[in-house]
C-alpha positions as CSV (number, residue, x, y, z in Angstrom):
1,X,28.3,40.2,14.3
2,X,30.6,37.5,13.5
3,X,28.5,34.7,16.3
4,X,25.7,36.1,13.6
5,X,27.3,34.9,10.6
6,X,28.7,31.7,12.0
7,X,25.0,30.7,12.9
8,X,24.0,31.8,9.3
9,X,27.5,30.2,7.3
10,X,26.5,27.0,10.0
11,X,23.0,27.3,8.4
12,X,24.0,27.2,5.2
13,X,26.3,24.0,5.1
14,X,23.8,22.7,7.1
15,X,20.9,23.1,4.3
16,X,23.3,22.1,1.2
17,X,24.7,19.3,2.6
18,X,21.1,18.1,3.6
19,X,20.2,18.9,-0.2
20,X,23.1,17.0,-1.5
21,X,21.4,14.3,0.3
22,X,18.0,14.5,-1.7
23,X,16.7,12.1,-4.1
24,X,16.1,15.1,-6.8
25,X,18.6,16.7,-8.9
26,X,16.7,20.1,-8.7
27,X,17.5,20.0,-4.8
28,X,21.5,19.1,-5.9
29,X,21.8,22.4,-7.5
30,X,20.3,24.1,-4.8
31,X,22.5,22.0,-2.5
32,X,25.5,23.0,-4.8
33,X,24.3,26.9,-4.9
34,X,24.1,26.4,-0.8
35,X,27.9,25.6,-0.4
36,X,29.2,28.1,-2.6
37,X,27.8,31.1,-0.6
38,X,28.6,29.5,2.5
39,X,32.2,28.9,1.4
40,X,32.1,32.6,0.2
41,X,30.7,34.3,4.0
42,X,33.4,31.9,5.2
43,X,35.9,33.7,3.8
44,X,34.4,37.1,4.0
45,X,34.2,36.1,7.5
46,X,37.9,35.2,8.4
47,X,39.1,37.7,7.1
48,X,38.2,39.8,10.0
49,X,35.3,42.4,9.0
50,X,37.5,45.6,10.2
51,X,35.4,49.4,8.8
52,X,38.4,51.6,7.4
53,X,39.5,53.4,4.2
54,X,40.0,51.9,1.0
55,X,43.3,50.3,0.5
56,X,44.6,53.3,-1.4
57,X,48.9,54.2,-0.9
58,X,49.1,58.4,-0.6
59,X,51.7,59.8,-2.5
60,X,55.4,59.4,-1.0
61,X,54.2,56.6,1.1
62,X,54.5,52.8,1.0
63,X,51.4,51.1,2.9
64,X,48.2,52.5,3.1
65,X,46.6,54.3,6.4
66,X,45.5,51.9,8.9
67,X,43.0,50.8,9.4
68,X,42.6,50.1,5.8
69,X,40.3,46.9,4.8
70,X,42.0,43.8,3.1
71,X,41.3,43.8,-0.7
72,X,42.6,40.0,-0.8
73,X,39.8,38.3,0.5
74,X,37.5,40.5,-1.4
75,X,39.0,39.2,-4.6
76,X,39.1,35.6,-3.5
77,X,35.1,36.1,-3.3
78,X,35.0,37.1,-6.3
79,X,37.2,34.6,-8.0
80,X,34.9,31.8,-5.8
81,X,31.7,33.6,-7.3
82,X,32.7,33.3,-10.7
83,X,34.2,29.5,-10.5
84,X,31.0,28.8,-8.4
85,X,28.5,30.2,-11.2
86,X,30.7,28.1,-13.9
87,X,30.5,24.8,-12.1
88,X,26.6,25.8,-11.4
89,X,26.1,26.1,-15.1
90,X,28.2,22.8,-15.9
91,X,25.7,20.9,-13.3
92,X,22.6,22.5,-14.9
93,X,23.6,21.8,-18.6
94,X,24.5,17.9,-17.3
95,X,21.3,17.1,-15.5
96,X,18.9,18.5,-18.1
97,X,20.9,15.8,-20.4
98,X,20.6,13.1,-18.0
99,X,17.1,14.1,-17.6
100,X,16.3,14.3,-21.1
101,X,18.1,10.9,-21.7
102,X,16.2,9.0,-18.8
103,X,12.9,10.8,-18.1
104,X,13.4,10.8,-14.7
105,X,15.3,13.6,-12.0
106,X,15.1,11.3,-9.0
107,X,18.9,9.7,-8.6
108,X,17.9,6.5,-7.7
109,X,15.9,5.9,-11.1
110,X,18.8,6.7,-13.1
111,X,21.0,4.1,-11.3
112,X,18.9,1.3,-13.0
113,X,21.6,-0.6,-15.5
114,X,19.7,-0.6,-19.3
């Protein structure tokens, strides 16, 4: 499982940073949308997938029955997700005003000095 989602968190990086490379800002977003859930599987994936009972403590005890799964990692996914659809947001509302203001959503035609 985990030589499965290196192949697919390689695949990932792979595609956004070939996005990020485009001419178009449609494919930047994408590109941008790409490494976010790549960084996210990255961290769902060192955190070693382990199947056991929620993290919960029993009364009169002090750590939970093992094997218990990590709730750490799950909340740093979640924390990335919500940062990653803020920044996503930020990049939309900034092209469509580049794009309004030159016309144009190729990179290369906005470099042009006025």
């Amino acid at each position: 499982m985990a030589i499965l989602l290196a192949i697919v968190i390689g695949g990932l990086y792979a595609a956004g940073i070939y996005l990020l490379l485009r001419r178009s800002i449609v494919k930047l977003i994408f590109g941008l949308i790409l490494l976010g859930h790549a960084a996210n599987l990255l961290i769902f994936t060192a955190s070693s997938l382990v199947r056991g009972q929620p993290p919960l403590v029993a009364e009169g005890q002090l750590l939970p029955l093992l094997p218990a799964a990590d709730p750490l990692p799950q909340a740093f996914i979640l924390t990335s997700i919500v940062i990653g659809f803020g920044v996503t947001a930020f990049t939309v509302v900034l092209i469509h005003r580049a794009h309004k203001a030159g016309d144009t959503d190729d990179l290369e035609d906005m470099r042009v000095p006025e």
